[in-house]
N, C-alpha and C positions, 0 to 999 in steps of 0.2 A: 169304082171298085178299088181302085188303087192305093185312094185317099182312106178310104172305110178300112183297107187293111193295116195301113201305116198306123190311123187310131189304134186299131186292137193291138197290134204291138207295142204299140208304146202304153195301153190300159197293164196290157200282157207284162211289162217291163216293171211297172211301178207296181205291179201286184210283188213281185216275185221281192223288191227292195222292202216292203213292207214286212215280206215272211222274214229278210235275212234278221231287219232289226229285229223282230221280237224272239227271237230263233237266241240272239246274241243277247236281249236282255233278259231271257229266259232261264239261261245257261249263266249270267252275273248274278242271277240272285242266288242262285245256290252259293254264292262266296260272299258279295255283299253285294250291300243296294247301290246303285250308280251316284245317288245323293252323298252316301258318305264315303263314298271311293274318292274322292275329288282333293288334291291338294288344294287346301285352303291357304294361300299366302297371303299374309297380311297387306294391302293395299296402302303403297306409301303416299303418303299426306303432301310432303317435302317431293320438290324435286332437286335440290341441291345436294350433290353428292359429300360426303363428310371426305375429303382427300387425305393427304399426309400433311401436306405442306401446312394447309389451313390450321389442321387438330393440334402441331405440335410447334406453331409459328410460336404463341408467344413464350413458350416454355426456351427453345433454340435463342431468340434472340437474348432471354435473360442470360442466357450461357455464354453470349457473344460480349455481353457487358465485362465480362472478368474474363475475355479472353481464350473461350473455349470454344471448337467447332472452328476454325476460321473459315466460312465458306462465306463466297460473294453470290447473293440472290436470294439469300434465305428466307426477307418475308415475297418474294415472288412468288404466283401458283404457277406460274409457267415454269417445268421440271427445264426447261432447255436453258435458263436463265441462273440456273445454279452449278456456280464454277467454284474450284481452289487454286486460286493463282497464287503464287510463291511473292510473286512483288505487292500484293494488298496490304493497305494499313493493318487490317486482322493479322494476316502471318507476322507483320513484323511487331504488331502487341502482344499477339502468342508464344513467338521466339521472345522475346524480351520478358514476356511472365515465366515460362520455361526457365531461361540464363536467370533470373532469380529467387525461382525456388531450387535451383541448383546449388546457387551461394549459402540459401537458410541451409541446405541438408548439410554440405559440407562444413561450415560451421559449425553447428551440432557434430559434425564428427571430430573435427578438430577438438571440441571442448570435451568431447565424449572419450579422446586419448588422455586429457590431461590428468582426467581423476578417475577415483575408483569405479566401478560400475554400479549404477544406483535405477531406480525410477524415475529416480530425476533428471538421469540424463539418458536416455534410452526416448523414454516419450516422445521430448522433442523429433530425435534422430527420425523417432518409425511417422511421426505427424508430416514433417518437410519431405521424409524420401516417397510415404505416399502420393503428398501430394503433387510432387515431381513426376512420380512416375504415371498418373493419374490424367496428367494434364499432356504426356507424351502418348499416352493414350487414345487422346480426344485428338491429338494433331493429326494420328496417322487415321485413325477413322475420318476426317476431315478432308484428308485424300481420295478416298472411296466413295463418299458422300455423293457426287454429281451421280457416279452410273448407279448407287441404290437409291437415287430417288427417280432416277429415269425407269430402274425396273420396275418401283412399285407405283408410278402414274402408268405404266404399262398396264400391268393387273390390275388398276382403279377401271381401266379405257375400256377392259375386256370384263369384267365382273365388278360395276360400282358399289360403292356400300353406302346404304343411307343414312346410317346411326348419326343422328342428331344431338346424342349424347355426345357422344366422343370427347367432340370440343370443350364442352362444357366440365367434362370431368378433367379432360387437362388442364385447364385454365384454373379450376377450383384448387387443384391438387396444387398446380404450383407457387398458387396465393397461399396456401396452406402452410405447406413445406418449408418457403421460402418466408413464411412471417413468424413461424416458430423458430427457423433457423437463428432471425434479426434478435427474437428477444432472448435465444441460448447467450445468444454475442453480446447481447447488450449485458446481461447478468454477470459475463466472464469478467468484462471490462468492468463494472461497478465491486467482483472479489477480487481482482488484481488491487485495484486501486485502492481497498481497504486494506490490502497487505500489506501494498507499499507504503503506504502511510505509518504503518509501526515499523515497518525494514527500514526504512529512509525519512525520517521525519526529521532529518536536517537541509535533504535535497526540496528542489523544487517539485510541484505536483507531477509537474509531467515528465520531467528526466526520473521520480523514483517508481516510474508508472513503468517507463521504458523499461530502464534494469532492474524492474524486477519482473517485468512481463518477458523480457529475452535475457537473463541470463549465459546463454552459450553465444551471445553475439557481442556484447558489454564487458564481459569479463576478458575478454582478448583486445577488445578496439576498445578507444576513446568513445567518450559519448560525444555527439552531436546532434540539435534538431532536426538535421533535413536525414542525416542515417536515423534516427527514432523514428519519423517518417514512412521512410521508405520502407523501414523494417516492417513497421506495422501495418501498414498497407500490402506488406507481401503475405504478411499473417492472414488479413482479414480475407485476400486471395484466398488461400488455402483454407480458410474455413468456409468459403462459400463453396469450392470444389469440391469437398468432404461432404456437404451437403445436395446440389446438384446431382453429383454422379449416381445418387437414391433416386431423384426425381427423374431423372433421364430414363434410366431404366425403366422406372412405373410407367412414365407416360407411353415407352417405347413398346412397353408389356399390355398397353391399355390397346394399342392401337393394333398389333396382331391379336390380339384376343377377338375384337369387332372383326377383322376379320376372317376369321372363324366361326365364329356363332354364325357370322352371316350365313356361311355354309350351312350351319347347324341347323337354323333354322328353317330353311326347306326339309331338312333330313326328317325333323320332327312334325312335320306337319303329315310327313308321305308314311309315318311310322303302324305299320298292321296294315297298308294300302295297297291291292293290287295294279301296280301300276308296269307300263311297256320298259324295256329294256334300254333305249334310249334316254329316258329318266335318268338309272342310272348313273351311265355311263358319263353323260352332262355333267351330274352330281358328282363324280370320282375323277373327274379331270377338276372341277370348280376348287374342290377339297386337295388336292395336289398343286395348284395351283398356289393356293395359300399355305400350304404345306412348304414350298420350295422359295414363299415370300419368308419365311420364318427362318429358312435355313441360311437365306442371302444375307438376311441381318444381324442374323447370329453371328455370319463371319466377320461382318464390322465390327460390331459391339462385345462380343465375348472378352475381350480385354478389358473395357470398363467394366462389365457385370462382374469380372473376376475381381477388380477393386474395389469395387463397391462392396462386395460379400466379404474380404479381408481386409478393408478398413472397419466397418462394422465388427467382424470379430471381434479384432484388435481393441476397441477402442470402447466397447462394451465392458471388454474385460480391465482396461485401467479404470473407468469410468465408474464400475462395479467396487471396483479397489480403492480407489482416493473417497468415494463417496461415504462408507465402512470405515474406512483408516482416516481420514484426516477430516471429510466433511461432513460428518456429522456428528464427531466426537469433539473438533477444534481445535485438536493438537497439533497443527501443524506450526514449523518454526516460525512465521509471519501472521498467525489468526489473528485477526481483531477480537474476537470472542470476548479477552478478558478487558482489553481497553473499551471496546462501545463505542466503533465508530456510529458517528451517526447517521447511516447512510440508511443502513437495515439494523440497526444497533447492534453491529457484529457476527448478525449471520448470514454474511451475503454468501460466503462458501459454501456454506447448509446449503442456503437459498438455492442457490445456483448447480451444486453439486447431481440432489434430488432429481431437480427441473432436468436438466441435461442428459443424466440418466433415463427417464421416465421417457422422454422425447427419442432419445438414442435408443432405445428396447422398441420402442414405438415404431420409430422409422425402419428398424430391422427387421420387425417381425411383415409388416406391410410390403419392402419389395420381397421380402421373402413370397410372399402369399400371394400378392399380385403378380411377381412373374411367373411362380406355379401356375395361372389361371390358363398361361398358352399350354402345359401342355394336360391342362384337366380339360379344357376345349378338343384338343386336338382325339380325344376318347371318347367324347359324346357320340359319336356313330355306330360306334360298337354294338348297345342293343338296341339300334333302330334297324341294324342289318341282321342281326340276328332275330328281330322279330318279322323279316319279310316272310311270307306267307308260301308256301311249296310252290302251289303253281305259278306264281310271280319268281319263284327263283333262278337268277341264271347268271353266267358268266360272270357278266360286268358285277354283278353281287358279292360274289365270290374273291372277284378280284381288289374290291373293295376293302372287301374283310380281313385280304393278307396283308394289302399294304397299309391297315388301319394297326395290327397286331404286330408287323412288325416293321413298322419304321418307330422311333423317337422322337418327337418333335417336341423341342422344348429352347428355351436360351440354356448357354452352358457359359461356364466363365473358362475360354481358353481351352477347352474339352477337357476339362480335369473335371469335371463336375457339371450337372445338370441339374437345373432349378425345378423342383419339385416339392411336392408337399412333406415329402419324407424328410428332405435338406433341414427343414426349420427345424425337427427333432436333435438331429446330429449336429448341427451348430449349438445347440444349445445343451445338449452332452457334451460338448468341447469347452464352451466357455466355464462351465462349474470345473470340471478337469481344471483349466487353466486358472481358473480362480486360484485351487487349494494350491495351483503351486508358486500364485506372487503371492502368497500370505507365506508361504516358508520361505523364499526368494526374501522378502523382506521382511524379515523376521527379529527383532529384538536386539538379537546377538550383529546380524547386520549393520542394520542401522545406526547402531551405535558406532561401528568404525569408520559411515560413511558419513556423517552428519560432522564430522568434525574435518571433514577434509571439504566440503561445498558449503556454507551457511550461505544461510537468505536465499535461497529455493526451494520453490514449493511446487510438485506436478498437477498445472491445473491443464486435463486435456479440453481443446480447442471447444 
């Protein structure tokens, strides 16, 4: 009898779990079906996590080549292997490319006291003191380096991301960047050398290459080949920094963005979902999490992004200006135009002027929009939270909502400025402003009393 009653209780037992489930899918279909309640997350293919080290390896080590970043361990994936030691060959190639882009700026000022104020001698000044100050930039982030990449294998360790792109888009980008950059350089060097061919066609090819490619360096020192050299190897430095300090940023804006969406991407799967409160709250820590990887970076990088966005201005707007005034008109005091060199038959400054432009606008409008993307990521929750459904709403929802409305999450350069889509508008209401005012700045009545006090330079920006 004992055994017969133990059965019925336990028959008695499994009856009553039977009513609760249908009792509870009874009560779900009045909201939805249990089929399409169900976060659907995409199933990753890949088990290889996309890390930092890996996505942004070969992009850092180009930077290592001229000198920038000096960290030891960089293509390691082990974060614990990435050091800045002060006695490494890098520190002492990066102090040594620092001490001489220090030499080019101050020379440009030196030569920038001797004469009137021109275009011609401003350029230079604002091209060396960037790129000095651009590269003092990269050192001190360089310092910081080891504990931001120890944070962010922290948050890989604790929420990995599988985007398999990443990589791939870094790697593209910086063959990209970095191959347009070579054929801007290459073009410069092919209009200097037609100029200097009519400025100097008594000197040899390459000393009337030098003075007339450094003017503020030749017209105070003696020429010599290993100073011609050295010059110009400090040049092509800073023309690769100018270009870099774009790509750093995109790739840097590439790789918080992924992690964000990654966030996003559950958010949008659970969007009109009834789902428990511990969802949430998972999701509003995951999203703060990345949220606080964005802020950590920001603190490193906000000095470069800030140069990067004012070199760009800058350089837009001469670039805007010689291409109008001298390159594509030909009247500059050294165009081959009328002689026909044979190189481009005279219009390698055209050539070159357009091209540069066109790439310059290019690359500005690009980090513009790609670093906006962290924080048009960081606003996709907004109406995935505000479509949760009443009887799903609670707390952690709520809490979500505030910190989604009201935090910032974006790069800023230096906190003077936050990269947004709005930014691209206002930079580019600055540059026309600035336009109309180097076409009065250099204006007719000007230039005629500075042309006589400098000949044989012409402002070809980098």
């Amino acid at each position: 009898m004992i055994v017969l009653k133990r059965k019925e209780v336990t028959i008695i037992q499994l009856e009553n779990k039977e009513m609760r489930k249908k009792h509870v899918r009874k009560n779900m279909s009045a909201w939805m079906s249990p089929h399409t309640n169900r976060v659907h997350v995409k199933k990753k293919t890949w088990r290889t996590p996309a890390t930092f080290q890996k996505s942004l390896k070969v992009t850092l080590v180009m930077g290592q080549i001229f000198s920038l970043l000096p960290v030891v361990g960089i293509c390691s994936d082990d974060p614990m292997n990435v050091r800045f030691v002060y006695t490494s060959w890098k520190c002492f190639y990066s102090t040594f490319s620092i001490l001489g882009q220090i030499y080019m700026a101050l020379m440009c000022v030196y030569n920038f006291s001797l004469f009137l104020t021109s275009l011609n001698n401003v350029a230079p000044l604002i091209f060396y003191t960037t790129s000095c100050i651009t590269m003092i930039m990269f050192y001190d982030a360089a310092r910081a380096w080891p504990t931001l990449v120890q944070h962010i294998a922290h948050t890989e360790l604790i929420d990995p991301n599988y985007d398999k792109k990443l990589t791939i888009k870094c790697n593209i980008t910086c063959a990209v960047v970095l191959t347009l950059a070579l054929l801007e350089h290459t073009l410069s060097l092919l209009s200097k050398f037609a100029a200097a061919s009519v400025c100097y066609p008594d000197e040899s090819v390459y000393e009337g290459f030098i003075k007339h490619s450094f003017p503020s360096i030749f017209q105070v020192l003696p020429y010599s080949t290993a100073l011609g050299v050295l010059t110009q190897f400090l040049h092509f430095q800073s023309t690769f920094i100018w270009n870099f300090s774009d790509l750093f940023v995109i790739c840097m804006s590439y790789y918080l963005t992924s992690r964000l969406e990654h966030v996003n991407e559950r958010l949008l799967e659970a969007q009109g979902k009834y789902l428990p409160e511990t969802f949430w709250r998972t999701t509003r820590e995951d999203y703060c999490r990345a949220t606080k990887l964005v802020r950590k970076v920001d603190d490193v990088i906000s000095g470069i992004v800030f140069m990067s966005f004012a070199n760009n201005l800058i350089f837009v707007c001469l670039q805007l200006f010689n291409t109008l005034e001298d390159g594509i008109k030909g009247k500059g005091e050294c165009s081959s135009r009328t002689k026909g060199t044979p190189l481009l038959g005279g219009y390698e400054a055209a050539i070159y002027f357009v091209f540069s432009l066109i790439f310059l606008i290019s690359r500005s409008v690009a980090v513009s929009l790609i670093a906006a993307q962290v924080n048009t990521a960081s606003e996709v929750p907004v109406p995935v939270l505000y479509d949760v459904p009443s009887p799903a709403y609670c707390v952690e929802v709520q809490r979500f909502i505030d910190q989604v409305n009201g935090d910032n999450v974006a790069l800023s350069g230096l906190k003077f400025f936050s990269v947004t889509r709005s930014l691209l508008l206002s930079v580019a209401g600055t540059i026309v402003t600035y336009e109309l005012v180097m076409f009065q700045f250099n204006s007719p009545s000007t230039t005629s009393t500075t042309s006589t006090v400098q000949p044989n330079t012409t402002t070809i920006a980098p």
